[in-house]
C-alpha positions in Angstrom: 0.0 0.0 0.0 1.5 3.2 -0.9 1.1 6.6 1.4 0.5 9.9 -0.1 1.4 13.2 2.1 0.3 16.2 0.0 2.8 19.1 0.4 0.3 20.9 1.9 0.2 18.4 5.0 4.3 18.5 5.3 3.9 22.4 5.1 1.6 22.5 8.4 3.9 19.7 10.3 7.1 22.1 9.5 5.6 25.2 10.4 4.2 23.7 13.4 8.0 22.6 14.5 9.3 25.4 13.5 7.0 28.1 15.9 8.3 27.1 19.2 11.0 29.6 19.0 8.4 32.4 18.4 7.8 31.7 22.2 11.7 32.1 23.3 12.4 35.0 25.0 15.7 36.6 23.7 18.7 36.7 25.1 21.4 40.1 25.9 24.5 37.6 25.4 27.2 40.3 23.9 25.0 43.3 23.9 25.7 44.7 27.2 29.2 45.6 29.3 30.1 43.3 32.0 30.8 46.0 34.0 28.1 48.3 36.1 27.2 51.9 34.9 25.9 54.6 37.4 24.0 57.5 36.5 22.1 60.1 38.6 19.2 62.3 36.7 15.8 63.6 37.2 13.2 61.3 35.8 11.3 62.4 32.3 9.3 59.4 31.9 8.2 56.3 32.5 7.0 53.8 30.1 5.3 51.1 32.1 4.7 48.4 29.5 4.8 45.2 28.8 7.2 43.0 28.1 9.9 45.8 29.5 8.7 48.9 31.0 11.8 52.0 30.1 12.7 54.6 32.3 13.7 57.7 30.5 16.3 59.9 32.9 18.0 63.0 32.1 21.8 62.9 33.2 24.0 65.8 33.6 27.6 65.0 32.4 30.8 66.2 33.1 30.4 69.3 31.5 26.9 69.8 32.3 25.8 69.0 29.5 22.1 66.7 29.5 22.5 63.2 28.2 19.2 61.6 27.8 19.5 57.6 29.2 16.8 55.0 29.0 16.9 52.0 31.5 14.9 49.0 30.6 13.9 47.1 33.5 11.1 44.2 33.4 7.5 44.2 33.3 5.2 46.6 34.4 3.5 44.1 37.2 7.4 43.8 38.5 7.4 47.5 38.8 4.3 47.4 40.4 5.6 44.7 43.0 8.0 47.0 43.4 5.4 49.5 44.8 5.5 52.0 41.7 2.6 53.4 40.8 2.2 57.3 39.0 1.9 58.9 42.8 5.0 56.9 43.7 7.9 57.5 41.1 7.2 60.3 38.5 8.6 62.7 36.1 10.6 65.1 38.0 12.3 62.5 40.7 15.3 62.6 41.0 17.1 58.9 41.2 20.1 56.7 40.3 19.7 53.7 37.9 23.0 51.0 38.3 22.9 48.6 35.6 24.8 47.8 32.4 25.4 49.6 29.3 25.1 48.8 25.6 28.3 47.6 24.4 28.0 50.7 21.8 28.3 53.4 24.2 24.6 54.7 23.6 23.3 56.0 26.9 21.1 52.9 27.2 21.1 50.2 30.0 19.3 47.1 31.1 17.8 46.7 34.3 18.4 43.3 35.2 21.4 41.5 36.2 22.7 43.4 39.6 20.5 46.4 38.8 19.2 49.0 40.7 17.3 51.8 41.3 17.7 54.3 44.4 15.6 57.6 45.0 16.7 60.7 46.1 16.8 59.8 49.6 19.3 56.6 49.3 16.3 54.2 49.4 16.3 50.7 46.8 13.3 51.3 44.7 14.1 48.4 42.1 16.6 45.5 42.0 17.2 43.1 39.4 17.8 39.8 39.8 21.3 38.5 41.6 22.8 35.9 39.0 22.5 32.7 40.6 19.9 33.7 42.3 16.0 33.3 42.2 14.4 36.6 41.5 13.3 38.3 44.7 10.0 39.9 44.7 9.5 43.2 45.5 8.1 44.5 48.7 4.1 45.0 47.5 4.2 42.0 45.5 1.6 39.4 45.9 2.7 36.8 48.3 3.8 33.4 46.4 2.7 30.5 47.5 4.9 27.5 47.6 3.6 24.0 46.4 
């Protein structure tokens, strides 16, 4: 007895194989410095958003001059276990952001990896995760149950 698959049918099986990497989340291997950046500024905006919410601060330099840095930390429910809401953390705060810097020199940083964020009066508002070690909720995150 012979079998017939119509192209059609292999078509379907191949595209159906080949979509699990639509669900990968992507990785920062090579795009960011090893080392940490700090930058103090006064907060212009805050893009809460899904999947990474962006701060957008505006950092004095050396020569005074205002360099416009973006810091993308994670979602906008981890912000808000971090207890940030608009009447929290606005435009016009002034804070630090510690994180690491786009290989390229761009005043750009991710939030994750030993991050953090401190306000004006020297108190963590954000931390990344510590490699090697389980994300740590924030302090108004929901409680997690353990099975």
């Amino acid at each position: 007895m012979k079998s017939h698959v119509s192209p059609a049918s292999m078509f379907a099986v191949a595209l159906f194989i080949g979509s699990g990497s639509l669900f990968a989340h992507h990785g920062d291997a090579g795009r960011y410095e090893e080392n940490l950046t700090t930058v103090e500024g006064t907060i212009v905006e805050i893009r809460m958003i899904n999947p990474h919410s962006v701060i957008v601060l505006d950092v004095p330099d050396r020569e005074g001059k205002v360099v416009r840095w973006q810091g993308e930390a994670g979602s906008a429910a981890q912000l808000r276990g971090w207890c940030w809401t608009k009447d929290v953390i606005k435009a016009g705060d002034k804070i630090t952001m510690v994180g690491r810097r786009l290989k390229n020199g761009s005043p750009y940083m991710t939030l994750s990896e030993n991050a953090r964020v401190i306000d004006a009066n020297g108190k963590e508002i954000f931390r990344g995760n510590d490699p090697g070690q389980p994300n740590v909720p924030g302090p108004c995150a929901a409680a997690r149950t353990r099975p």
